[in-house]
VOGU-3710 file (C-alpha; in Angstrom, 3 decimals, decimal comma):
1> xxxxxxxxxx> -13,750/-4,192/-8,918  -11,165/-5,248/-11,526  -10,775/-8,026/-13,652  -8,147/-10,397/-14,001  -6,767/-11,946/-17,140  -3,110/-12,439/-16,359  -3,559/-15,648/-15,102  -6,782/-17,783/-13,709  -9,749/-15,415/-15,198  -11,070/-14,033/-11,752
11> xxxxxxxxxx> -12,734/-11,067/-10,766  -11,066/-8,851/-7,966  -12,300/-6,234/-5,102  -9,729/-5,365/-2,859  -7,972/-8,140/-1,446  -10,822/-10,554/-2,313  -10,660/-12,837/-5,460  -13,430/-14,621/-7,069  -12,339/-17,446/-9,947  -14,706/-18,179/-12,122
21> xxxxxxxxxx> -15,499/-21,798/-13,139  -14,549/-23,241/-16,474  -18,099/-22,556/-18,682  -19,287/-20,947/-21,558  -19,876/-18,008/-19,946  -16,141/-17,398/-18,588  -14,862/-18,009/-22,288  -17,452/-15,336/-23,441  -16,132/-12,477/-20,767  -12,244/-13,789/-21,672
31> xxxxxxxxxx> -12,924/-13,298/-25,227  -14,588/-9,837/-24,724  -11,646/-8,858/-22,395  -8,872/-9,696/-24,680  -10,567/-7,153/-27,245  -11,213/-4,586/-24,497  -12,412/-1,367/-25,932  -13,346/-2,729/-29,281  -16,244/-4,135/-30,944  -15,860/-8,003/-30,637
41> xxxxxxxxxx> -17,941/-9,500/-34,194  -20,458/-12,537/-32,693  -19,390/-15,343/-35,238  -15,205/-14,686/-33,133  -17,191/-15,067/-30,087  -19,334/-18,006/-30,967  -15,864/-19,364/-32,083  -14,425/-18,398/-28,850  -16,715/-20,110/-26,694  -17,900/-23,399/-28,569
51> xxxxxxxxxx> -14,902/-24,055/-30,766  -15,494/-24,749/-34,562  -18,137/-26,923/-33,856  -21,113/-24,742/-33,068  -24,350/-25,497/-32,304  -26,978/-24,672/-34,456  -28,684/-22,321/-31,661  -25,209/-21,031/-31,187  -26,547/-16,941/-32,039  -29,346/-17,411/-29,209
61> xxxxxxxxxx> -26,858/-18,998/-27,087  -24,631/-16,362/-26,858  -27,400/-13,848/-26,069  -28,224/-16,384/-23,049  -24,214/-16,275/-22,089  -24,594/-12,635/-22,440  -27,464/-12,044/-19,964  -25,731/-14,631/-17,775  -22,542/-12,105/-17,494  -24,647/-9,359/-16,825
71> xxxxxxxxxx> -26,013/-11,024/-14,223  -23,006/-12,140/-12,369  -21,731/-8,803/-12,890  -24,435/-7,412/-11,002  -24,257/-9,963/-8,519  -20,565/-8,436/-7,360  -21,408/-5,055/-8,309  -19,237/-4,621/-11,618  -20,084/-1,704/-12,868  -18,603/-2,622/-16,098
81> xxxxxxxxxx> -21,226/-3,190/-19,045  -21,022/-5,279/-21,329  -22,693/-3,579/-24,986  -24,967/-4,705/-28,085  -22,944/-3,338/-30,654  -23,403/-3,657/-34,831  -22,680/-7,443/-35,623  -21,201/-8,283/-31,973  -20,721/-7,312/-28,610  -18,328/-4,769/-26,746
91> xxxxxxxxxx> -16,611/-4,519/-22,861  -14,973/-1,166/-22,288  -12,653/-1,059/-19,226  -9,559/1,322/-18,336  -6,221/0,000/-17,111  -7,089/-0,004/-13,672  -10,055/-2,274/-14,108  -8,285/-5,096/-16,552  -4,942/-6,209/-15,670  -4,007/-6,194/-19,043
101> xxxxxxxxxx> -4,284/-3,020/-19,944  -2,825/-1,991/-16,948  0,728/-4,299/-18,041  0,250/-3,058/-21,397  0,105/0,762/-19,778  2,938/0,104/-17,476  5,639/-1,404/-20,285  4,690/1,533/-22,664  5,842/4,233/-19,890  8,532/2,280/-19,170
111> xxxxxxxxxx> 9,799/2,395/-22,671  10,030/6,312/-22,403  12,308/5,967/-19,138  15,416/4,244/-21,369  17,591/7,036/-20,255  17,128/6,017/-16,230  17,938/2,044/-16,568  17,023/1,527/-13,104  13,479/3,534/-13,415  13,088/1,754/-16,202
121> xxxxxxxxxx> 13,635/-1,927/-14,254  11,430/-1,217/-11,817  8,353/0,268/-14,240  9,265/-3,194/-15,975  9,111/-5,267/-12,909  5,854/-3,723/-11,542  4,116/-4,385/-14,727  5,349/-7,942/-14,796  3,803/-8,162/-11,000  0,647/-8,179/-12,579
131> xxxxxxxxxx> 0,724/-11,751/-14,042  -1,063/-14,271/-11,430  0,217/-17,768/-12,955  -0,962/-20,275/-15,620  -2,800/-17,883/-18,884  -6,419/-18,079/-18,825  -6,125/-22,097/-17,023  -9,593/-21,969/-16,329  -10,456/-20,695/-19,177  -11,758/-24,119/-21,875
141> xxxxxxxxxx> -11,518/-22,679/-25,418  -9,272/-24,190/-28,012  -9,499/-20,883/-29,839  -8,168/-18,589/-27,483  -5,600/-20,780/-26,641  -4,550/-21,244/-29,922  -4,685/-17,961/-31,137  -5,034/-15,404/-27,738  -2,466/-16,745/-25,611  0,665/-17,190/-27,334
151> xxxxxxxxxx> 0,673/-13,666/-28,463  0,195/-12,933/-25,107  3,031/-15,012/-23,595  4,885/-13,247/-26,162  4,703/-9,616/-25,108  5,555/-10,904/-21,476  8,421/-12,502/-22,274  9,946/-9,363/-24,359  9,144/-7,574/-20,983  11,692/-10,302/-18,922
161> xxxxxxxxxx> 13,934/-10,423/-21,409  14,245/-6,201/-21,591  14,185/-6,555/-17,445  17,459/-9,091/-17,989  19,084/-6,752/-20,181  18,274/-4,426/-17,887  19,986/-6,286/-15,204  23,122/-7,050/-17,352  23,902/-3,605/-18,588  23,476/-2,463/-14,717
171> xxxxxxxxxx> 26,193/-5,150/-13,552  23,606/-7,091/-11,423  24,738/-10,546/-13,356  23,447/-12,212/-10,243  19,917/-11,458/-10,155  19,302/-11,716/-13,806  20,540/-15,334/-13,356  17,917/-16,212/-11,054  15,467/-15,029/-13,996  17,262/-16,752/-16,544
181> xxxxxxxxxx> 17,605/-20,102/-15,239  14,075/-20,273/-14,595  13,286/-18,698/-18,264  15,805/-20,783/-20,012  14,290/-24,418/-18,325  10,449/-23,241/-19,031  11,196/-21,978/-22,627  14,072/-23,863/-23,946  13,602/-22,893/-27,679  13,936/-19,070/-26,959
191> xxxxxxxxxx> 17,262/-18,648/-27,925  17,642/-15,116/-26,593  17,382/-16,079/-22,733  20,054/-18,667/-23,525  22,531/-16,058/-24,663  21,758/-13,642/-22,047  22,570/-16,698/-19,414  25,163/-17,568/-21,136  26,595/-14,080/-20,722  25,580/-13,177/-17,423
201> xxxxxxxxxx> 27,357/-16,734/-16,700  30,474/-15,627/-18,310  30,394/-11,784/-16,674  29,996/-13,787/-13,277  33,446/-15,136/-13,749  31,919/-18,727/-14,228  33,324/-19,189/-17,520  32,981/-23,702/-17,569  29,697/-22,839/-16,761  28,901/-20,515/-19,625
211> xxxxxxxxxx> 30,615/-23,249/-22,061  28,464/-25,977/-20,459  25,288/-24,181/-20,797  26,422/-23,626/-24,659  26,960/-27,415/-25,424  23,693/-27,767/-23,341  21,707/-25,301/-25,905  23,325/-26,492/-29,488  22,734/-30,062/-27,819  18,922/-29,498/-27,489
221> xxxxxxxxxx> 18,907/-27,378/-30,972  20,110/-29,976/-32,522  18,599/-32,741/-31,542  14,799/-31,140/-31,208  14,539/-28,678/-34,171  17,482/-29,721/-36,424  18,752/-26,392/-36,332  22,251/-24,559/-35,061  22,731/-21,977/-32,558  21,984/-18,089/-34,113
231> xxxxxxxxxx> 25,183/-16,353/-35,451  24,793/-14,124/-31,998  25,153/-17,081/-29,640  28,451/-18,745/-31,829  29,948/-15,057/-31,861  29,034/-15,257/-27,954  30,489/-18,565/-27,703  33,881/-17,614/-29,790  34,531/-14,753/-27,369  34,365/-17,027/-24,127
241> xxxxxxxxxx> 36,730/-19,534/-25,951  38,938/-16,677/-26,750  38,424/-15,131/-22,894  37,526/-11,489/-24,594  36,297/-8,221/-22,757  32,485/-8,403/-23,987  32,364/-4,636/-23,001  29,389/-2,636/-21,800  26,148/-4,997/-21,834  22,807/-4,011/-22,745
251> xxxxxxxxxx> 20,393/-5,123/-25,816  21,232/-4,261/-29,425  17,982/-4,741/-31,013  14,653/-2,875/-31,099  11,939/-3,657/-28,728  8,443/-4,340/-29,886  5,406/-4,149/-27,700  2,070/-4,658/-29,170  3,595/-3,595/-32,782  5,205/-0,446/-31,500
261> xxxxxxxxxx> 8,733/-0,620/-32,487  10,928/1,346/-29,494  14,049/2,298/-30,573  16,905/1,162/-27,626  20,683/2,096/-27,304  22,925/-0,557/-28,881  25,502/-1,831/-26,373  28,019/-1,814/-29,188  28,180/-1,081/-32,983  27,233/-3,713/-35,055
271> xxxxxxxxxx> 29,322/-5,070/-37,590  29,635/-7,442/-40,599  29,086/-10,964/-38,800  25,718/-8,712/-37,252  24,200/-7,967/-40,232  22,200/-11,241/-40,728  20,608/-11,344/-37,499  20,125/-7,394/-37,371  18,307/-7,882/-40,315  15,975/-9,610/-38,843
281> xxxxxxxxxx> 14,606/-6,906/-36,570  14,894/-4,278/-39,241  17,753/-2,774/-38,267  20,236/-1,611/-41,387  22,903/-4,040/-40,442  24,009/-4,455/-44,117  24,032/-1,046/-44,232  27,739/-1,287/-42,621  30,969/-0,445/-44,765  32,655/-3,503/-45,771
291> xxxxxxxxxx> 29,917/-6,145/-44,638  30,354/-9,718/-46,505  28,581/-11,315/-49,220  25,698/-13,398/-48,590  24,643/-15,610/-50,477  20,861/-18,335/-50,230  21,083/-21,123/-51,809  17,698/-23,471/-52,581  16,939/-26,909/-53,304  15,494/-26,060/-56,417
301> xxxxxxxxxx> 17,585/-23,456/-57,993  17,856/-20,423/-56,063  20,374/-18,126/-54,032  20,474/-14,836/-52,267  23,423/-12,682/-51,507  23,702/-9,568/-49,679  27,016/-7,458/-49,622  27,360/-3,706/-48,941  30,971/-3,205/-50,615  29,657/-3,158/-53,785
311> xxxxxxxxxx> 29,886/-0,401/-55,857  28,744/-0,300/-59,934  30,460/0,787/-62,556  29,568/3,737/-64,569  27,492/2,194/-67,721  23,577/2,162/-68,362  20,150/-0,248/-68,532  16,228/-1,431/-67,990  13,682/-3,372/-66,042  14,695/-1,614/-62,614
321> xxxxxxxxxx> 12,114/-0,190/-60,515  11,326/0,197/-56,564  11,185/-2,839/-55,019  7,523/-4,690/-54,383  5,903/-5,309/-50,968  5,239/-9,009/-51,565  1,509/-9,976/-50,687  0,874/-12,592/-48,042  4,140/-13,307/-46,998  4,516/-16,161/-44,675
331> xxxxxxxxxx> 6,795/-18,049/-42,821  10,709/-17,967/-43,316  11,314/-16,230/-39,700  14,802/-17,687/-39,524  16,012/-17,426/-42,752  15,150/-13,826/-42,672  17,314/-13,448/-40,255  20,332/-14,832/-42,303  19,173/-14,157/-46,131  19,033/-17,265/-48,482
341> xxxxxxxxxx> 18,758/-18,683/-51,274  16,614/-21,763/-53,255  14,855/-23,341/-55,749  12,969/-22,105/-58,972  9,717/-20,733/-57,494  10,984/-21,745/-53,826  10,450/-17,816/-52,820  14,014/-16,303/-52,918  12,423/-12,840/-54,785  10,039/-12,745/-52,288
351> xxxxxxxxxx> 12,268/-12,792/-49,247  15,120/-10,782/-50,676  11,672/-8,344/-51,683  10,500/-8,844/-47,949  14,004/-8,758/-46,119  14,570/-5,383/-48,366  11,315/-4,080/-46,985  12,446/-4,381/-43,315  15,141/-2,509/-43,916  13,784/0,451/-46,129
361> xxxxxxxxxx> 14,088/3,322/-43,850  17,997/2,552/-43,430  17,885/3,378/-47,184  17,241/6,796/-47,903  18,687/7,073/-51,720  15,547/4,231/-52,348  15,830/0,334/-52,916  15,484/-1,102/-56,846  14,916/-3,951/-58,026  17,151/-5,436/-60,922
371> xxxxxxxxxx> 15,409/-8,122/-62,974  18,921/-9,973/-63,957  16,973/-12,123/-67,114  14,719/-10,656/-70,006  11,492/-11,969/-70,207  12,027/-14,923/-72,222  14,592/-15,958/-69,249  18,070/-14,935/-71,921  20,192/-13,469/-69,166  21,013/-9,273/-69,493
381> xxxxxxxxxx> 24,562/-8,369/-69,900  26,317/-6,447/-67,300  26,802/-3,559/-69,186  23,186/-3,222/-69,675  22,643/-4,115/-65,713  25,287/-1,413/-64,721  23,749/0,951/-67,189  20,062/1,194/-66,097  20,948/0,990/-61,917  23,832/4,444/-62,657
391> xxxxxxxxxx> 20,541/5,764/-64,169  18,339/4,948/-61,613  20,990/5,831/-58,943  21,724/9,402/-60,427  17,658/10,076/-59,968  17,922/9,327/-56,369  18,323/11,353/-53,055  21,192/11,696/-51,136  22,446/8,514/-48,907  22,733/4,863/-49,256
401> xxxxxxxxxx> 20,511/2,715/-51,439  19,994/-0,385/-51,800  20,028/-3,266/-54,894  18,074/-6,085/-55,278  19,552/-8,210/-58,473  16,942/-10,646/-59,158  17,732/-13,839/-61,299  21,225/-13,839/-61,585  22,403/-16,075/-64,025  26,274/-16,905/-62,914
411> xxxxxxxxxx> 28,751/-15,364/-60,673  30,388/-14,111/-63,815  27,011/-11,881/-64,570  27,705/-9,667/-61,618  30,867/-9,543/-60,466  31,798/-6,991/-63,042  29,273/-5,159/-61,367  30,782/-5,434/-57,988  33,928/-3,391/-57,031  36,171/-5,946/-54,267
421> xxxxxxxxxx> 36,136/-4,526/-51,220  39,058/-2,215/-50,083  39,420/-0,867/-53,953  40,901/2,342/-54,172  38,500/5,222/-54,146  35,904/2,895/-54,608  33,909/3,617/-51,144  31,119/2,176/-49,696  28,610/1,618/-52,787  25,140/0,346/-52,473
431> xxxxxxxxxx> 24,168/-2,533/-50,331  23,378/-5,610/-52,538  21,051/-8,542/-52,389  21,458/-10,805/-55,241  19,030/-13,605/-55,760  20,145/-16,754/-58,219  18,998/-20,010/-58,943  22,589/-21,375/-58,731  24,881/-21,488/-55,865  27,255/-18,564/-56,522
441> xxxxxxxxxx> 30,371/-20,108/-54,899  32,482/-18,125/-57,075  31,211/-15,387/-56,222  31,474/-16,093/-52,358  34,897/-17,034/-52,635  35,850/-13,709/-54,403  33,875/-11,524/-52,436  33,229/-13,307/-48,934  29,799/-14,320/-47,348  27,931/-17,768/-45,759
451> xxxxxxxxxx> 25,722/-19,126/-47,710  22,188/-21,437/-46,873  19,749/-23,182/-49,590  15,771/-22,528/-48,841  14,243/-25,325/-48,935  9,833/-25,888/-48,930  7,819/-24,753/-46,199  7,137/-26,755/-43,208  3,886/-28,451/-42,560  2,962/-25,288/-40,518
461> xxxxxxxxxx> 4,027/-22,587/-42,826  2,203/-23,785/-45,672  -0,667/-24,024/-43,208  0,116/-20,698/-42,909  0,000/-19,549/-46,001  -3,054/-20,816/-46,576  -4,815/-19,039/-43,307  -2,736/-15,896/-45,165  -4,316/-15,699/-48,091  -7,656/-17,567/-48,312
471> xxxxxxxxxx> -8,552/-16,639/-44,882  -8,884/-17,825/-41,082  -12,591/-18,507/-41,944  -12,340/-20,609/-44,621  -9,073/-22,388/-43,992  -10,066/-23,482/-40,295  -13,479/-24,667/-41,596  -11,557/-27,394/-42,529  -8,303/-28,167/-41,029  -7,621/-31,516/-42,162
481> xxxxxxxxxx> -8,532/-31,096/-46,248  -6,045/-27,378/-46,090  -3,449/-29,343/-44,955  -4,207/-32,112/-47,688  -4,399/-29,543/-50,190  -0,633/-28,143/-48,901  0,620/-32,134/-48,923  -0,720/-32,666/-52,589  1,941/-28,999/-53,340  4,139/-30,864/-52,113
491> xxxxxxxxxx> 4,860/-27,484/-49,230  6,269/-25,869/-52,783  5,455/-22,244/-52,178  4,894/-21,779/-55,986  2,543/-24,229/-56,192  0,791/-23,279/-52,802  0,656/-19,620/-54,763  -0,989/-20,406/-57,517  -3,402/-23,059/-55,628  -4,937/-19,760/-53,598
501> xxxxxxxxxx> -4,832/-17,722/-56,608  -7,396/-20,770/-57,852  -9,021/-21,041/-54,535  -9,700/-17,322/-54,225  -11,272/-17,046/-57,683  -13,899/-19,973/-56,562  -14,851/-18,550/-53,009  -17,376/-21,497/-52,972  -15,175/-24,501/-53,438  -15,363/-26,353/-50,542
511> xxxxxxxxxx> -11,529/-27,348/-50,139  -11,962/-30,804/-49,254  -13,531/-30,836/-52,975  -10,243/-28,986/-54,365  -7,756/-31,882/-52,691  -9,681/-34,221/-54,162  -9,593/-32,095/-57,865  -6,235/-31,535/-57,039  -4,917/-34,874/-56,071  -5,800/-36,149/-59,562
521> xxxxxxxxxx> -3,690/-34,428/-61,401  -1,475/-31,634/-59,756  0,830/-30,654/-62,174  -1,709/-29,866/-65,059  -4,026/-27,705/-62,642  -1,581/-26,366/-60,981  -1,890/-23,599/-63,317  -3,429/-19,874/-63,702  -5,845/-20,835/-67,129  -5,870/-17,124/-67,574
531> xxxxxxxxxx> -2,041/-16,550/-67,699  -0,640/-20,356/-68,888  2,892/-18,897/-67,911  2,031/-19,125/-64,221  2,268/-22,654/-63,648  4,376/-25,002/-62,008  5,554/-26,891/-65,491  6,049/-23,572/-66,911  8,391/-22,914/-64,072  10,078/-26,069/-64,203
541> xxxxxxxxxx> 10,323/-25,748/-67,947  12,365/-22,563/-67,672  14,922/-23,898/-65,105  15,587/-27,046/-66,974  15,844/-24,926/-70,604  18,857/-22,909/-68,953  20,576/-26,095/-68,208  23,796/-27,617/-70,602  21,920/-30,058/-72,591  24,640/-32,924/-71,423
551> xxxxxxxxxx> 23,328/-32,050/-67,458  19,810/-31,941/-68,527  19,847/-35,329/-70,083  21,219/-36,555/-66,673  18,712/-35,052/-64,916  16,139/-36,516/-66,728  17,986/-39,850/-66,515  17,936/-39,529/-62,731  14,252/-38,228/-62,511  13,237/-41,080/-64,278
561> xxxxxxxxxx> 15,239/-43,597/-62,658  14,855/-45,062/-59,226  16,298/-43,087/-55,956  19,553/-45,452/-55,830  20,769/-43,617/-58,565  21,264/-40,498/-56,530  23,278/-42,958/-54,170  27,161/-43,401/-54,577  27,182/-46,784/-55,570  23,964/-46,344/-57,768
571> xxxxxxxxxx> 21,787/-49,443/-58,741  23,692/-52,913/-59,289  23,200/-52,718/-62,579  24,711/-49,165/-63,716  26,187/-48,111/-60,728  26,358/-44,085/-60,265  25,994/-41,317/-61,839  28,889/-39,316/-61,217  29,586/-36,955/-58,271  30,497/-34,025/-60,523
581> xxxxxxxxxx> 27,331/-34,376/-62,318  25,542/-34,732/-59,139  26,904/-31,697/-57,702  26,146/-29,291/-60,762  23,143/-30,285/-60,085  22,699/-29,813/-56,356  24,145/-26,161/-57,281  21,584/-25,027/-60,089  19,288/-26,516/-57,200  17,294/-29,546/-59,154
591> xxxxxxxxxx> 18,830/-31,555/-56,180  17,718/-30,796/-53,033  19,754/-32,269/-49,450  18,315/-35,494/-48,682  17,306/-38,007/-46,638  17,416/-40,330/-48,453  21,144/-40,108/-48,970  22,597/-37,270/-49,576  20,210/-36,190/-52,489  17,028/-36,133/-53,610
601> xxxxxxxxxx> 14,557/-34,924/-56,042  11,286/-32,849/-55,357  8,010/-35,176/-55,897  6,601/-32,548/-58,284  10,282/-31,891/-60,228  9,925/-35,484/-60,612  7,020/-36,186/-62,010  6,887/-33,371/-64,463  10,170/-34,544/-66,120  8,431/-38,081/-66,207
611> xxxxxxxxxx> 5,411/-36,499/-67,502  7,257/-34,565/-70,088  9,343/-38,123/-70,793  5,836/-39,881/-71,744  4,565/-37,259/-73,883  7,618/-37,313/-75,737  8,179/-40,871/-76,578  3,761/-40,736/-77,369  5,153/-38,065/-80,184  7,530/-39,949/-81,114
621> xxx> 5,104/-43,546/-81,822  3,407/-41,051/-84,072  6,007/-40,500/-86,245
//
């Protein structure tokens, strides 16, 4: 007798199948199964089967869905038992008696047969024979659905996509299409299968096809998520346009299967135009001799810029030291894969700190990271920079390292540090992120690179963030006043910061309670009271202060004003304020991309500078 999870929950002898019925019961055994082998707490389970409504009798209930199990188990002679365990229950089964464990099983041995491609293929496509249809579609708990069976779906579909690669590298174009098209129509946002279509299109010799199905992909990107195709599918895209050899296929990235990163054979080196999406995976794509510039931008000042040409002059300095893991971090999956760059508090340290974490084993000499400003915010001079990373270079081991200049002032701050690519004797130096609340264009256009602004978290990722740091528990207790309290930040990853560094201090604060506290005045409790310099006027404070007093007086004459004046024709009775203006702006990142028109100004920037406004002109009466 085995069970059956890959599909319709059923239990199976032989050739005969029993499904169970939708009940309480069924979620109970599906929620067990999932956790096979380890002890499963009773307030997941209650969770599991009644949702986040429970019924006060919910504990004895469960015991009663328990003995129910047991009994249906002995019914068709499971011998399976299902265990009273410390603070919850546990099922213990072996691969052959839960399907997925047996999948599971089946893709791990085929990871050790990468050297025989077609061993490998069909290890692959016997463990994907093991999934019966629809996940769990008789199975009626939100939970698992939400949480369960994506992650699920997941590690299938890295198992077809490695079995298309597969096919590709092995010259069998034609029956990885007949996976693809199916993949590509059932999951039109994974952009993966639509590149190895694409190709498998184009090695087919149906190169109006491949085109079409490109124009087909950016259409739906486009139009559905507001994004463009990755940098892998334009390069793909470029080369059919151009009617270039792709050479030997096969995958380029790492494979992960139930967080077990297996290493596989890149089908061809990467270079520069890689490095962003390499990055993503971990891989040490910026690693690469004479890889561009990089530079995030935010809509709030901020930029990050990655280069690996540069190499730093022989001087000496302070506040470097190894670079952070950053605590919680959530979201910002795609512009990961790119590097970026944003606002003041709009999280470029922490994802040039998170991106340079991925990375660290391509590293060996270390990774530092170069606070670019003093602590009063006065910017360091190069020398000083150049003088304190030779120092902390020299104390390194052998290999590459790799620079994370934090803050940067102005392009002019660290290009000195920079040697241009292609100098003589210069070499490949350290790889470089640079993070900067201004856009750096200068800097691109001496030293190469693409550039994109961060802008605030999405509904979901501040959701996110929330279930990060405060807890599943707590945060899904109530659904509807977290995503109030996330609303009220304004999705400003600061703000959300320093709201669960609040929350977590009060465990008791019913969070409904803090939207309402909250929603009263944000920008005055919107502060640490132990440490006044965490707070979101603080951090506003010290963005506006580094601005020319002539563009912070027309800040605070557009923050004040109403939204026309961000328009080109401006109100009727001013008219604009001038592009040029506007535009400095948008590049120290107090203007974020609108709608409406083509800027705008964050709710909380806003209001602070009209807060600030009121309490000056009250001074002012006074006197």
């Amino acid at each position: 007798m085995r069970f059956q999870l890959l599909g319709p929950l059923a239990l199976a002898d032989g050739p005969d199948t029993v499904v169970l019925q939708p009940s309480k019961p069924a979620n109970l055994l599906a929620a067990l199964l999932l956790h096979a082998n380890s002890p499963v707490s009773a307030e997941y389970l209650q969770r599991a089967v009644w949702g986040e409504e429970q019924p006060a009798t919910a504990r004895a209930a469960l015991q009663t869905c328990v003995l129910r199990l047991r009994r249906l188990f002995s019914k068709h002679g499971v011998t399976t038992s299902i265990e009273a365990v410390p603070g919850g229950y546990r099922i213990t089964a072996a691969p052959p008696a839960l399907d997925l464990l047996g999948f599971r099983d089946r893709v791990r041995r085929a990871a050790g047969l990468d050297r025989d491609p077609e061993a490998e293929l069909c290890a692959l496509r016997d463990a994907l024979s093991l999934w019966q249809g629809s996940l769990l579609a008789n199975v009626r708990s939100v939970v698992l659905h939400r949480d369960e069976v994506p992650r699920l779906a997941e590690e299938r579909l890295r198992a077809v996509e490695r079995v298309c690669d597969l096919l590709l590298g092995l010259g069998r174009c034609g029956e990885a299409l007949v996976d693809l098209w199916t993949a590509t129509r059932v999951h039109p946002g994974h952009e993966r299968f639509h590149e190895q279509l694409i190709e498998a299109l184009y090695r087919s010799g149906r190169q109006s096809q491949a085109l079409a199905e490109y124009r087909r992909v950016k259409g739906f990107l486009l139009e559905e998520l507001g994004v463009d195709p990755s940098p892998s599918l334009r390069r793909l895209e470029l080369s059919i346009l151009r009617g270039e050899d792709l050479g030997p296929a096969g995958p380029a990235a790492a494979r992960v299967i139930r967080g077990e990163t297996v290493p596989l054979p890149a089908a061809r080196p990467i270079t520069a135009p890689d490095a962003a999406s390499a990055t993503a995976h971990g891989a040490a794509s910026a690693t690469a001799p004479g890889a561009p510039l990089v530079t995030a931008q935010g809509a709030t000042p901020v930029a990050a810029a990655v280069t690996a040409a540069g190499t730093f002059a022989p001087v000496a300095a302070s506040r470097v030291g190894p670079v952070p893991a950053v605590p919680h971090f959530t979201g910002r999956a795609a512009e990961a894969a790119v590097l970026v760059s944003g606002a003041p508090g709009i999280g470029k340290s922490a994802l040039a700190q998170h991106v340079a974490r991925l990375v660290r084993d391509a590293f060996p000499a270390g990774q530092l990271l170069v606070r670019m400003t003093r602590a009063d915010g006065e910017p360091r001079p190069a020398e000083e920079v150049a003088a304190d990373v030779a120092a902390a270079l020299g104390a390194s081991g052998d290999g590459r390292a790799l620079l994370i200049l934090d803050d940067v002032v102005d392009a002019d701050q660290v290009r000195p540090l920079l040697t241009p690519k292609g100098e003589a004797g210069a070499g490949p130096g350290p790889a470089v992120v640079v993070t900067s609340r201004m856009g750096l264009g200068g800097l691109i256009a001496t030293h190469g690179g693409w550039v994109q602004r961060l802008s605030t978290f999405t509904e979901a990722e501040s959701y996110a963030l929330l279930l990060t740091a405060l807890g599943a528990e707590r945060v899904e207790a109530e659904p509807r006043a977290a995503h109030r309290l996330a609303a009220v930040c304004g999705h400003f990853p600061a703000a959300l910061r320093i709201l669960t560094a609040r929350l977590l201090t009060r465990p008791g604060l019913r969070l409904a309670d803090a939207a309402d506290w909250l929603g009263d005045d944000p920008l005055a409790r919107l502060t640490l009271t132990d440490s006044p310099d965490h707070s979101v006027t603080g951090l506003f404070d010290r963005a506006l202060g580094r601005l020319d007093p002539r563009l912070s007086e027309a800040f605070t004459h557009l923050a004040q004003g109403p939204p026309a004046l961000l328009d080109d024709r401006g109100p009727e009775d001013e008219g604009p304020v001038t592009e040029a203006v506007r535009e400095q702006l948008a590049d120290a990142g107090l203007l974020e991309d609108g709608p409406p028109g083509p800027y705008r100004i964050h709710d909380l920037l806003r209001a602070h500078v009209r807060r600030t406004a009121r309490i000056r002109d009250r001074r002012t009466e006074k006197v």
